[in-house]
C-alpha positions as a Python dict, from the first residue, in 0.01 Angstrom:
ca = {
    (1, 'X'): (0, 0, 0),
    (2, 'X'): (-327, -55, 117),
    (3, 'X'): (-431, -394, 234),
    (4, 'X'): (-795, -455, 188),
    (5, 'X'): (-1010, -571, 475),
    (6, 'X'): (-1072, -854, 478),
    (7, 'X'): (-1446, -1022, 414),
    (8, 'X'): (-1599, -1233, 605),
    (9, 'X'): (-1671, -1596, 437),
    (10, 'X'): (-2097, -1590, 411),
    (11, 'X'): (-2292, -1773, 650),
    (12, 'X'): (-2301, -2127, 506),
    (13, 'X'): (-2697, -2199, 385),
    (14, 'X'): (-2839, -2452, 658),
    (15, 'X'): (-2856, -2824, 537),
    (16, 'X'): (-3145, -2950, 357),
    (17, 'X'): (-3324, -3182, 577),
    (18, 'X'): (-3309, -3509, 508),
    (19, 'X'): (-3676, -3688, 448),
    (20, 'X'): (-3667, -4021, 530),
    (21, 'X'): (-4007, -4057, 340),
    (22, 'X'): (-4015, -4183, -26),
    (23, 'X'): (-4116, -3955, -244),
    (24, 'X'): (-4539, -3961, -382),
    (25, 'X'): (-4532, -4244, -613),
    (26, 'X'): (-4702, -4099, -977),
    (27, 'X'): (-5015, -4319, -1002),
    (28, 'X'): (-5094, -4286, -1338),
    (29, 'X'): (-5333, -4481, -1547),
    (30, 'X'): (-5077, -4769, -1660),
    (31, 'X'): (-5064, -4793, -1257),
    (32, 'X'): (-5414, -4829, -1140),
    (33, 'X'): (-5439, -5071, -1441),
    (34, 'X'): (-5165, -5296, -1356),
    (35, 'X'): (-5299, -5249, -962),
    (36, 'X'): (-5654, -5368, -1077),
    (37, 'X'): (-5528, -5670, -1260),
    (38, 'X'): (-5300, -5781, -998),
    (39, 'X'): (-5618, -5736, -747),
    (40, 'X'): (-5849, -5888, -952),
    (41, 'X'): (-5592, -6183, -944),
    (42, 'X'): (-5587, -6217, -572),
    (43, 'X'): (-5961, -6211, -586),
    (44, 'X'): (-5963, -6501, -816),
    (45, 'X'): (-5718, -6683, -558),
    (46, 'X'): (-5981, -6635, -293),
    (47, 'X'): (-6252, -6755, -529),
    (48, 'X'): (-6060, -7082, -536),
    (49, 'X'): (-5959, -7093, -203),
    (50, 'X'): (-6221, -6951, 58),
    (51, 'X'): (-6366, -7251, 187),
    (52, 'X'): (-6598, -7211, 525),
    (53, 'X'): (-6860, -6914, 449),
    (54, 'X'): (-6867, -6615, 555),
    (55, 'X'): (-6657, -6577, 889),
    (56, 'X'): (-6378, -6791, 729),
    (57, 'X'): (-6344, -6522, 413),
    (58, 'X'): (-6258, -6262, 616),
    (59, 'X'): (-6004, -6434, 777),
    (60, 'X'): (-5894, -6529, 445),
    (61, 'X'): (-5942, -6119, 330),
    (62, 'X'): (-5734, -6055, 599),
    (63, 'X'): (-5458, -6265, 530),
    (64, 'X'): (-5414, -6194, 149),
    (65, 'X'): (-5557, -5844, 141),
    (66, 'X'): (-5461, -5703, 468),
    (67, 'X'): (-5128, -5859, 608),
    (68, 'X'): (-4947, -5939, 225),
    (69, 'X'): (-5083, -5693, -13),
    (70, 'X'): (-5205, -5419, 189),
    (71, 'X'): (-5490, -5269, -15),
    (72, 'X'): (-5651, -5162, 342),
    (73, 'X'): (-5570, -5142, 697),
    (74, 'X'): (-5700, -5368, 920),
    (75, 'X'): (-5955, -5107, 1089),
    (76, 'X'): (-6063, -5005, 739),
    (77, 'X'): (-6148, -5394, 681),
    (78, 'X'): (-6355, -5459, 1014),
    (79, 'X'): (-6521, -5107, 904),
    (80, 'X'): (-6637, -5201, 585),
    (81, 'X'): (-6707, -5547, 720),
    (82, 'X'): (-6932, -5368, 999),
    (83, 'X'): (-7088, -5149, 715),
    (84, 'X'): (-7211, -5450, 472),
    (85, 'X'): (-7359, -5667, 786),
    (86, 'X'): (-7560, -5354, 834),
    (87, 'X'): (-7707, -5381, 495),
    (88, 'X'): (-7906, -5672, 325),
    (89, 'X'): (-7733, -5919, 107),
    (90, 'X'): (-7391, -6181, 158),
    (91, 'X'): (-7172, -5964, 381),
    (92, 'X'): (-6844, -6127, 243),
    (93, 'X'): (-6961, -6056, -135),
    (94, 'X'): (-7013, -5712, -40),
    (95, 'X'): (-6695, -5649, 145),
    (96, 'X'): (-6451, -5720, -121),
    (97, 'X'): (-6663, -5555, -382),
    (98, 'X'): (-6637, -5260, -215),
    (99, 'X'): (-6251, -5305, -147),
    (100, 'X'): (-6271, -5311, -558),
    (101, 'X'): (-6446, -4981, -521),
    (102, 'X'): (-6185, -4857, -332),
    (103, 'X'): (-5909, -4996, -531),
    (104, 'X'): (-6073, -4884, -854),
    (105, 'X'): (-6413, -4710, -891),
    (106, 'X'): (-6716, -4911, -990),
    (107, 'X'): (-6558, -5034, -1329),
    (108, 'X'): (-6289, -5284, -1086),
    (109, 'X'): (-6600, -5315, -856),
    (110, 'X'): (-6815, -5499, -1105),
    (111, 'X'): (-6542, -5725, -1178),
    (112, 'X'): (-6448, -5807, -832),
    (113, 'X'): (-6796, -5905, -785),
    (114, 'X'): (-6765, -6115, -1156),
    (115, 'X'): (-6459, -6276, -1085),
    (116, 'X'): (-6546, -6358, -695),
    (117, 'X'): (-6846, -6560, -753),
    (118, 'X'): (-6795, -6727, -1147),
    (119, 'X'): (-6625, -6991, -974),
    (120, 'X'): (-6888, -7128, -699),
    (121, 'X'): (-7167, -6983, -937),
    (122, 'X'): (-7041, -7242, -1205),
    (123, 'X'): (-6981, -7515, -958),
    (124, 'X'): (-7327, -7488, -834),
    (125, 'X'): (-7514, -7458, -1153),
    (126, 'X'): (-7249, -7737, -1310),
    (127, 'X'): (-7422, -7922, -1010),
    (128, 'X'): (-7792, -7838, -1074),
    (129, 'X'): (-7719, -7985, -1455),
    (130, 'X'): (-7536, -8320, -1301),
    (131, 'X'): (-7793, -8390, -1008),
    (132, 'X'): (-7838, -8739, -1089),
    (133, 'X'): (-7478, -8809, -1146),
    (134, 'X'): (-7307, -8646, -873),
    (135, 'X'): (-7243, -8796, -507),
    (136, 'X'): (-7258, -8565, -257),
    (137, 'X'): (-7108, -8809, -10),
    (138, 'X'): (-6757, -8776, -216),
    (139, 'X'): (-6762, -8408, -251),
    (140, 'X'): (-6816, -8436, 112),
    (141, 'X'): (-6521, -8645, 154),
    (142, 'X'): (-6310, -8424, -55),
    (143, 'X'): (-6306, -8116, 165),
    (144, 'X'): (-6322, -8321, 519),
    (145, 'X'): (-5968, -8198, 603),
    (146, 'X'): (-6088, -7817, 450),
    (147, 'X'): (-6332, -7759, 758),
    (148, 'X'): (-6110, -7768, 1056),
    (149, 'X'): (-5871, -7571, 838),
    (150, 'X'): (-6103, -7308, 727),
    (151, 'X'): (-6179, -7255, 1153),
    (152, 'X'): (-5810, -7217, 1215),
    (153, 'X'): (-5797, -6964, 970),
    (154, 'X'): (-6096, -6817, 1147),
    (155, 'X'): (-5898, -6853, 1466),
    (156, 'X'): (-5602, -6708, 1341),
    (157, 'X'): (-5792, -6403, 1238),
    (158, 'X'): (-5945, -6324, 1552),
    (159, 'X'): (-5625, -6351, 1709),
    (160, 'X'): (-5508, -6115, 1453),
    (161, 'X'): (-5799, -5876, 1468),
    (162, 'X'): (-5778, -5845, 1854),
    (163, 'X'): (-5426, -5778, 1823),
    (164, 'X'): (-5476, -5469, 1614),
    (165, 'X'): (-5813, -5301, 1705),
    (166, 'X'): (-5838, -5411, 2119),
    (167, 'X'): (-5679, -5118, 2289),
    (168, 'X'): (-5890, -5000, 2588),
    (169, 'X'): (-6098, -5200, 2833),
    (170, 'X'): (-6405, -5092, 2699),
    (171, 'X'): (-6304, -5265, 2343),
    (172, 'X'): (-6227, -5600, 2575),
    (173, 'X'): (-6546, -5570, 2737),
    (174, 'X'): (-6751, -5529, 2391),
    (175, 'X'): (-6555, -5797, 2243),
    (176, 'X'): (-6663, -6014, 2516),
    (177, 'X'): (-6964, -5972, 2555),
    (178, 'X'): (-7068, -5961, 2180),
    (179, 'X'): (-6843, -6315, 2143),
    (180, 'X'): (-7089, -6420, 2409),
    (181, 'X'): (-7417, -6323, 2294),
    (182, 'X'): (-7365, -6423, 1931),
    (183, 'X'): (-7252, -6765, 2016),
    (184, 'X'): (-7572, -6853, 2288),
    (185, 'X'): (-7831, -6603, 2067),
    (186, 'X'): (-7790, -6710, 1673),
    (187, 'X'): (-8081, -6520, 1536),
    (188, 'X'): (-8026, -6346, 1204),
    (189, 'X'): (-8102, -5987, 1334),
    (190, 'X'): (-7831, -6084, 1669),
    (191, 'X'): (-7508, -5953, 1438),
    (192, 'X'): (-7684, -5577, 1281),
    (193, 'X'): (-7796, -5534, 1654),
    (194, 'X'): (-7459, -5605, 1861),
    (195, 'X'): (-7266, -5343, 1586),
    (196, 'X'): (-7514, -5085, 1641),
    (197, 'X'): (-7504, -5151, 2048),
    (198, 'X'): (-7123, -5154, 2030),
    (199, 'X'): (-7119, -4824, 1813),
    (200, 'X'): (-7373, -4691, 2065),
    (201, 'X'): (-7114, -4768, 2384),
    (202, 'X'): (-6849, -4549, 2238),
    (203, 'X'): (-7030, -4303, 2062),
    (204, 'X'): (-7011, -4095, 2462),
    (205, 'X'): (-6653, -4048, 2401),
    (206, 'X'): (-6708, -3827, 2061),
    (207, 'X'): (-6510, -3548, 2249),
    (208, 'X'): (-6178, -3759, 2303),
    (209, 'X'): (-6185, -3733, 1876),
    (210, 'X'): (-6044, -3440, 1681),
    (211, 'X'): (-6273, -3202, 1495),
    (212, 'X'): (-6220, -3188, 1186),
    (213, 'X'): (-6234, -2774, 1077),
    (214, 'X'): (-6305, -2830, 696),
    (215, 'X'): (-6567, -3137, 647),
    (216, 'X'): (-6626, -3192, 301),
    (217, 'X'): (-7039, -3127, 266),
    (218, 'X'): (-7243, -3463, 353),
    (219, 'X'): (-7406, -3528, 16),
    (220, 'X'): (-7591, -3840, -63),
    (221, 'X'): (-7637, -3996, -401),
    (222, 'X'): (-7957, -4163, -438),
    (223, 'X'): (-7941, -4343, -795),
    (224, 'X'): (-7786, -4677, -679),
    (225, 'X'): (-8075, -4674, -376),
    (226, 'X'): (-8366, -4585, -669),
    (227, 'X'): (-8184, -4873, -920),
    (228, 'X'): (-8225, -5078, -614),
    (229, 'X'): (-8601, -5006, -532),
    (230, 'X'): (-8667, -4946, -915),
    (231, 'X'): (-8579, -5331, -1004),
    (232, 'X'): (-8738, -5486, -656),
    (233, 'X'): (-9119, -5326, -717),
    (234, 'X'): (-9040, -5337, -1124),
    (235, 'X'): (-8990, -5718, -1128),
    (236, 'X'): (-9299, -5762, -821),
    (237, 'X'): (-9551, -5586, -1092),
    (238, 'X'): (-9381, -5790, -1387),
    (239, 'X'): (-9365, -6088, -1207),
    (240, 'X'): (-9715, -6072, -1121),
    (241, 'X'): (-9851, -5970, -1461),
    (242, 'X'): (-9588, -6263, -1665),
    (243, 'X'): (-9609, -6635, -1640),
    (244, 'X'): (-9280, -6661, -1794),
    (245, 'X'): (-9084, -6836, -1550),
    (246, 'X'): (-8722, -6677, -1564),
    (247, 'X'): (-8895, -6320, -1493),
    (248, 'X'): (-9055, -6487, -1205),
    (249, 'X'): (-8786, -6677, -1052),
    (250, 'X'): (-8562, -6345, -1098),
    (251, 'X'): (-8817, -6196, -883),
    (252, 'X'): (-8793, -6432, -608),
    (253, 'X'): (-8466, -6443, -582),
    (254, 'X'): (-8429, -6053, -589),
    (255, 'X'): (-8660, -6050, -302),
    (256, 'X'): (-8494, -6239, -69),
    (257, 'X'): (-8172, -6079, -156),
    (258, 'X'): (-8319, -5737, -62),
    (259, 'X'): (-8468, -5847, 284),
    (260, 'X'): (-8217, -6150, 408),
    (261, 'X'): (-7974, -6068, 709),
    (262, 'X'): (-7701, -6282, 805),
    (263, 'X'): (-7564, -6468, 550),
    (264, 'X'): (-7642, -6798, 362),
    (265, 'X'): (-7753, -6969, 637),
    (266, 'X'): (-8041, -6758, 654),
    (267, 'X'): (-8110, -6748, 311),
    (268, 'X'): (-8134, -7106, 285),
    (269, 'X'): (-8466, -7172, 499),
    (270, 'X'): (-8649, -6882, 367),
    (271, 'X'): (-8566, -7047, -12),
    (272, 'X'): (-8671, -7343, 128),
    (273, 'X'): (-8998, -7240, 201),
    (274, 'X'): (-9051, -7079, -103),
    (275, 'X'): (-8907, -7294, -328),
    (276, 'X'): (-9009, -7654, -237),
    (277, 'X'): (-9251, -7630, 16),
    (278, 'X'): (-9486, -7343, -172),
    (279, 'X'): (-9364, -7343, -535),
    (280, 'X'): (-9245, -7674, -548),
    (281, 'X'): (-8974, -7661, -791),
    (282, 'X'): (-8758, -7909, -660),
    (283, 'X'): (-8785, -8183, -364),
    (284, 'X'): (-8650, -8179, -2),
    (285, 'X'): (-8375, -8406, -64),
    (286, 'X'): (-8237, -8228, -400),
    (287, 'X'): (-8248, -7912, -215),
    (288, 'X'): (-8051, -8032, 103),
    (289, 'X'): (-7829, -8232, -179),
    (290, 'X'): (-7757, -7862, -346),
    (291, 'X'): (-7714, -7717, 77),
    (292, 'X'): (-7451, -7970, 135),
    (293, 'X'): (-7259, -7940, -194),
    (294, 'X'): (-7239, -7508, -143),
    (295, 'X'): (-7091, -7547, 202),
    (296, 'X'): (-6811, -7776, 44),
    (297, 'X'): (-6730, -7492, -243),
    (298, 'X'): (-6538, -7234, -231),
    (299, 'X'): (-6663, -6867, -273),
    (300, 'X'): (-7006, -6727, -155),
    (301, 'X'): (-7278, -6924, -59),
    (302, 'X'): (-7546, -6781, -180),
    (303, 'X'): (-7455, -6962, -522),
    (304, 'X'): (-7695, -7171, -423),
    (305, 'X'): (-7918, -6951, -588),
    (306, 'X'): (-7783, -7125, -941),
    (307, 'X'): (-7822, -7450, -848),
    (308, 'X'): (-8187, -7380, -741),
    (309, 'X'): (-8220, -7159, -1081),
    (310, 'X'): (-8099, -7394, -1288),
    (311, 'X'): (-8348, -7708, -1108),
    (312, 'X'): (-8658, -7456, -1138),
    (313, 'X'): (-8635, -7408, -1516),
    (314, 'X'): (-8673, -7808, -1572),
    (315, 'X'): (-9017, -7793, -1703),
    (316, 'X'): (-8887, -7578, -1936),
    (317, 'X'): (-8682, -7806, -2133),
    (318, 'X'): (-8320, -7825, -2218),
    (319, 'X'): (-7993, -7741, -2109),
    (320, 'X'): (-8023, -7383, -2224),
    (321, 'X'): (-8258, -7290, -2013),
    (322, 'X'): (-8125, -7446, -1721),
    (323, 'X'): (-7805, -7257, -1774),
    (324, 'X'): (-8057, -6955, -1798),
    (325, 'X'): (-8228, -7021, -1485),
    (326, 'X'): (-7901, -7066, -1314),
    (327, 'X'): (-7789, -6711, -1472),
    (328, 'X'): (-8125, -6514, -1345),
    (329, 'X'): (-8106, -6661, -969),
    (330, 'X'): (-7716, -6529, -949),
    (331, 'X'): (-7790, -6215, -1064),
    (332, 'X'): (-8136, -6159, -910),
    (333, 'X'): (-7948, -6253, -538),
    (334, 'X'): (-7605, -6076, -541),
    (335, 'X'): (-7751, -5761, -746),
    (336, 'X'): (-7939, -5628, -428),
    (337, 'X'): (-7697, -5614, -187),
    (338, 'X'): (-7429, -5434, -485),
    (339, 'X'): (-7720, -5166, -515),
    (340, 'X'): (-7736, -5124, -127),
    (341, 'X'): (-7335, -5126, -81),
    (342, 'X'): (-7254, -4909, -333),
    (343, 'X'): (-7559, -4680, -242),
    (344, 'X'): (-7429, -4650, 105),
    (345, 'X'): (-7006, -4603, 19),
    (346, 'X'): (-7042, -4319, -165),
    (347, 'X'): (-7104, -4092, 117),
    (348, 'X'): (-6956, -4341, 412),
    (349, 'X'): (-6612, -4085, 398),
    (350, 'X'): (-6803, -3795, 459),
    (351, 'X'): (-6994, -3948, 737),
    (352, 'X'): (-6728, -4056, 887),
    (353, 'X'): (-6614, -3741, 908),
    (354, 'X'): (-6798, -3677, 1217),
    (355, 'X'): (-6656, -3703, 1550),
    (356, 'X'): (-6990, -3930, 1646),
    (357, 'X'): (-6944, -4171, 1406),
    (358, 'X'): (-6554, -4211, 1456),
    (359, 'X'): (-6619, -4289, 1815),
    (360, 'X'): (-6824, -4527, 1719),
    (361, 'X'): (-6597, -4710, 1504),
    (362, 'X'): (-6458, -4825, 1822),
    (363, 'X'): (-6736, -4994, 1930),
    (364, 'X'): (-6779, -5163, 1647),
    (365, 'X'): (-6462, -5284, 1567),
    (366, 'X'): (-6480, -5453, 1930),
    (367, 'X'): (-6808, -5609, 1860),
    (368, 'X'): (-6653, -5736, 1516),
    (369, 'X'): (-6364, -5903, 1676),
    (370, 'X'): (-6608, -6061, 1957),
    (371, 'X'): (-6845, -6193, 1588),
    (372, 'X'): (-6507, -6354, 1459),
    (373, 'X'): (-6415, -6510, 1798),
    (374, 'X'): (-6742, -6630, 1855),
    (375, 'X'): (-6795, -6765, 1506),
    (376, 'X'): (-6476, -6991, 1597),
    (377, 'X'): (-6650, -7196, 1804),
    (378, 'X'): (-6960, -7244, 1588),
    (379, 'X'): (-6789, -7322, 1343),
    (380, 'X'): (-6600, -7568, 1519),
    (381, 'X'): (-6889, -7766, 1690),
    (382, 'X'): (-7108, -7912, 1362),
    (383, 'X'): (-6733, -8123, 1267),
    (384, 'X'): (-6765, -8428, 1273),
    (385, 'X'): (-6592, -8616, 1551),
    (386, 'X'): (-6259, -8800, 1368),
    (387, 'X'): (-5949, -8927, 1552),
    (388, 'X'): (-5566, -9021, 1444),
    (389, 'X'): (-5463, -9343, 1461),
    (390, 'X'): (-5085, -9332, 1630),
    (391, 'X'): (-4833, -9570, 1541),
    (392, 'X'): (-4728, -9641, 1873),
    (393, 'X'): (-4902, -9594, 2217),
    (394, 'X'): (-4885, -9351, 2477),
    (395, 'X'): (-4952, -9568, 2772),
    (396, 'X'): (-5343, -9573, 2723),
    (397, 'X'): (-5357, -9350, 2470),
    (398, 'X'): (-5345, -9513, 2138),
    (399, 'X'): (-5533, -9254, 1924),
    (400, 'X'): (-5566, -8845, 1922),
    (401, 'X'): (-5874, -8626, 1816),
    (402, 'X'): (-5825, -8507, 1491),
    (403, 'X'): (-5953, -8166, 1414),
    (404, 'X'): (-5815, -7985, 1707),
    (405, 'X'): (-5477, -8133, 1598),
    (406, 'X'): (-5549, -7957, 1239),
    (407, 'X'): (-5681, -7612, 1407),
    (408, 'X'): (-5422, -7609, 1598),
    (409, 'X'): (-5136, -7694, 1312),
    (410, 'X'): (-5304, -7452, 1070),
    (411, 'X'): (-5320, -7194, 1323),
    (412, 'X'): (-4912, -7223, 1392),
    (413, 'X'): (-4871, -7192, 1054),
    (414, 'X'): (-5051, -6858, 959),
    (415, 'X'): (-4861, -6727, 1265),
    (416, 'X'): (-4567, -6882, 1147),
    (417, 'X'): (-4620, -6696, 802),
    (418, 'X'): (-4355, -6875, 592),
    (419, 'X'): (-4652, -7101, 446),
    (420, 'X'): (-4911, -6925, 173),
    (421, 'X'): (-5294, -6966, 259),
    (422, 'X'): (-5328, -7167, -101),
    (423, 'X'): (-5087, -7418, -22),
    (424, 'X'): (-5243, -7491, 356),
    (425, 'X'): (-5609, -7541, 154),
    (426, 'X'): (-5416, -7749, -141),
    (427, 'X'): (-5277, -8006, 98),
    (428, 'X'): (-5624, -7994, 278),
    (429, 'X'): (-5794, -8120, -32),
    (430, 'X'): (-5513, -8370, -164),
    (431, 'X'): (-5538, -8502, 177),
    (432, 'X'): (-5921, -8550, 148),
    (433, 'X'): (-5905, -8685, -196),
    (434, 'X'): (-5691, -8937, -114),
    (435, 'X'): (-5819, -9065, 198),
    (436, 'X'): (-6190, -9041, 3),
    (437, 'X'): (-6059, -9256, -264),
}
């Protein structure tokens, strides 16, 4: 009887390996959608919420956007930041448009940009219709516990911001030295010049960077820069041909959206000039009533273009076209800087390709983090001096300055990060409203 050999058992196949990351998530259109509504719904938060100007809304981006939803990275952020202070128009308007961009194309762009300014926009012009029945002096003591709150948030970001994009001595020493030069040197073309310096620094260190082999070709798309340069001479030769005053006024404003640096606090003296002293549309003290009440709302400050749109149409008659003039001076000053943003995104990636310009991203996010520590401080100084009565006495010490107590406590709680950013601004204001009552 023959006894077969016997066969050897097969090699056993090797194991799988094991992946430990999730699988690509299907991003269909039902996803994007339900994405875009739930940013759109943050956005409307901030609307509500981002008291301070500029410098506090990106620490208020970067707490909502950033840390708890993570649309972008914090680099990506102080990029795109960088980016818009480059370019005429309100910086903090233009960054979280172009986060919408991002998110969503320009469809969820145009509404980030709707549904981030309605809010101040129809505060403001609400105000410009009400002149002569609202006090300025309560609105002011309505969001007295908001300022030192809105500058620890400030503080809390640059804390944040250092924490994440501070990683070589050179970044210290641009951070520094920018904090430094923007806090002694506040001159609206100061912030452009410091990113482009900063950039410049670390651009000598393009070699440390990878090369990418297969760059996408660097193609620029010029119809949002024509739209842009279209409208700003179109409405200069209409507004000079028309004495009706909404084409006019839209002209002004589109202007000075299209050549201001730096925010609303340069806008506001170069409206000033043009407005009261040479046009004359309203008085000194309604326009400093209108300055005071857009640095106590939420949102953008260059809403102030509504209130002074909806004062300048006056002589026309009625609330109609007050509400129009309102209308024309928001979209003549926030459509400039969209143009210029979205002009200047749609070839950023491939740009950035480029082992130059990712060196100097370093640079700049230094010199960013320097902007948000100075802008601490400035923001801090201009608060008015307040101090807490204690209920019993520390030998001599009977009393405590208020607003580095709130700073401070706001501060502890963003690090703290058990407390959301809208309840820290609610208690602010029900604190204000009931000590203004």
């Amino acid at each position: 009887m023959t006894v077969p050999a016997s066969v050897p058992n097969p090699a056993p196949h090797p194991a799988a390996p094991v992946s430990l990351t999730p699988p690509p998530r299907r991003s269909g259109k039902r996803t994007r959608r339900v994405r875009g509504i739930i940013f759109l719904k943050d956005v409307a938060v901030l609307a509500l919420t981002a008291f301070g100007g500029p410098q506090a809304h990106m620490a208020m981006f970067f707490r909502l956007l950033v840390d708890k939803r993570r649309y972008i990275s914090t680099a990506e952020l102080l990029e795109l930041q960088a980016l818009c202070a480059l370019l005429p128009g309100p910086t903090s308007t233009q960054t979280i448009t172009v986060i919408g961009f991002r998110l969503g194309g320009p469809n969820l762009a145009y509404l980030t940009l709707l549904v981030w300014m309605l809010p101040a926009v129809t505060l403001m012009t609400l105000a410009g219709l009400t002149l002569s029945h609202l006090d300025p002096a309560r609105v002011t003591a309505l969001v007295q516990f908001v300022q030192p709150v809105a500058v620890g948030f400030v503080a809390f970001s640059a804390y944040k911001i250092a924490e994440k994009v501070i990683h070589t001595k050179t970044a210290v020493a641009l951070m520094v030295a920018a904090a430094m030069m923007a806090y002694f040197f506040q001159l609206p073309w100061m912030l452009p010049l410091l990113l482009l310096a900063g950039g410049a620094v670390t651009t000598v260190r393009y070699r440390k960077h990878a090369i990418v082999q297969e760059k996408k070709p660097l193609r620029v798309e010029w119809a949002n820069f024509f739209l842009w340069f279209g409208i700003l001479v179109g409405a200069a030769v209409l507004g000079h041909y028309t004495r009706w005053l909404p084409v006019r006024l839209f002209e002004n404003f589109y202007r000075n959206g299209s050549l201001v640096f730096g925010g609303g606090q340069v806008l506001a003296p170069l409206l000033y000039a043009e407005f009261v002293e040479f046009k004359k549309y309203l008085t000194g003290p309604e326009f400093l009533s209108g300055l005071g009440l857009v640095q106590a709302m939420p949102g953008p400050n260059f809403s102030f273009a509504a209130y002074i749109g909806a004062l300048a149409m006056r002589p026309e008659g009625g609330t109609g076209m007050q509400v129009l003039g309102a209308a024309v001076g928001t979209a003549g000053i926030f459509l400039p800087g969209t143009f210029l943003i979205f002009f200047v995104i749609r070839f950023w990636d491939r740009l950035r390709q480029y082992r130059v310009v990712q060196a100097s991203l370093e640079g700049i996010n230094a010199v960013s983090a320097g902007l948000v520590c100075a802008a601490t401080f400035l923001l801090y100084h201009p608060l008015p001096y307040r101090l807490l009565d204690l209920p019993f006495h520390l030998g001599p010490i009977d009393s405590l300055p208020l607003n580095p107590l709130l700073v401070g406590l706001t501060f502890l709680l963003l690090l703290w990060e058990k407390v959301p950013s809208v309840v820290i601004i609610a208690v602010a204001l029900l604190a204000g409203a009931l000590m203004g009552a």
